[in-house]
N, C-alpha and C positions, 0 to 999 in steps of 0.2 A: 556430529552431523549438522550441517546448515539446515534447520528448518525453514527457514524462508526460501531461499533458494527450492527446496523439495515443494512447499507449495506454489510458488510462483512454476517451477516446470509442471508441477500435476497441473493444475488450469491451464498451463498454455497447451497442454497435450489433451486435455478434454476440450476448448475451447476452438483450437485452431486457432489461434493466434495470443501474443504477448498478454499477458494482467496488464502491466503496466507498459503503454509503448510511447517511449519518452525520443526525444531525437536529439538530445545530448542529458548531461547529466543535470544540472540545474531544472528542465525539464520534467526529466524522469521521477527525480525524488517529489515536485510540485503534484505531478497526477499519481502518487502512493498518496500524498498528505489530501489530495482531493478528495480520494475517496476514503482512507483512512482515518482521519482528522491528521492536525497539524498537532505534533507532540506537546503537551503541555508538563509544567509543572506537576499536576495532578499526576497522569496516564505515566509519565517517563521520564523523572526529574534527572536522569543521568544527559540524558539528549540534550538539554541546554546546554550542558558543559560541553560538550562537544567542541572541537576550534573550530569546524566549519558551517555547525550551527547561529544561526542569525535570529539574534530577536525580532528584526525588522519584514522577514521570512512572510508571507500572509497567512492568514491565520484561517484554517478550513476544521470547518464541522464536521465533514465526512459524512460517507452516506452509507445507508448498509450495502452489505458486501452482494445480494439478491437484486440491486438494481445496478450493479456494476457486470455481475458474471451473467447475465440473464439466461444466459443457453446451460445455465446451471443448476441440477435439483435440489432441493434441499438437503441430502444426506451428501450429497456433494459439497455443499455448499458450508455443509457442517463441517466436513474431513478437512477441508483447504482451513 
């Protein structure tokens, strides 16, 4: 089972609209690293290896996931 996928539709079906709403792909993956951070060596050393991953990429701190999904409770906010 895709858990990413399951959470991104549970938010968007509690939310009424997209987690992430990107208007093409280079986009899309920027506003996940916004709010998520930008993968690091630390968090997810396989993600650099990646071939379409870019060290030159910007580099985001991410924010917590309560000032992203706002229309979200916390036991909500837990399960996503």
């Amino acid at each position: 089972m895709d858990l990413w996928s399951t959470g991104c539709i549970f938010a968007e079906m509690v939310q009424r609209r997209p987690l992430f709403m990107g208007d093409s792909e280079i986009d899309q993956i920027f506003k996940i690293f916004k709010v998520l951070g930008t993968p690091t060596e630390n968090n997810w050393p396989d993600a650099l290896k990646l071939k379409d991953f870019k060290p030159s990429f910007p580099k985001f701190r991410g924010i917590p996931m309560s000032e992203h999904t706002t229309t979200l409770d916390e036991l909500e906010i837990d399960l996503l």
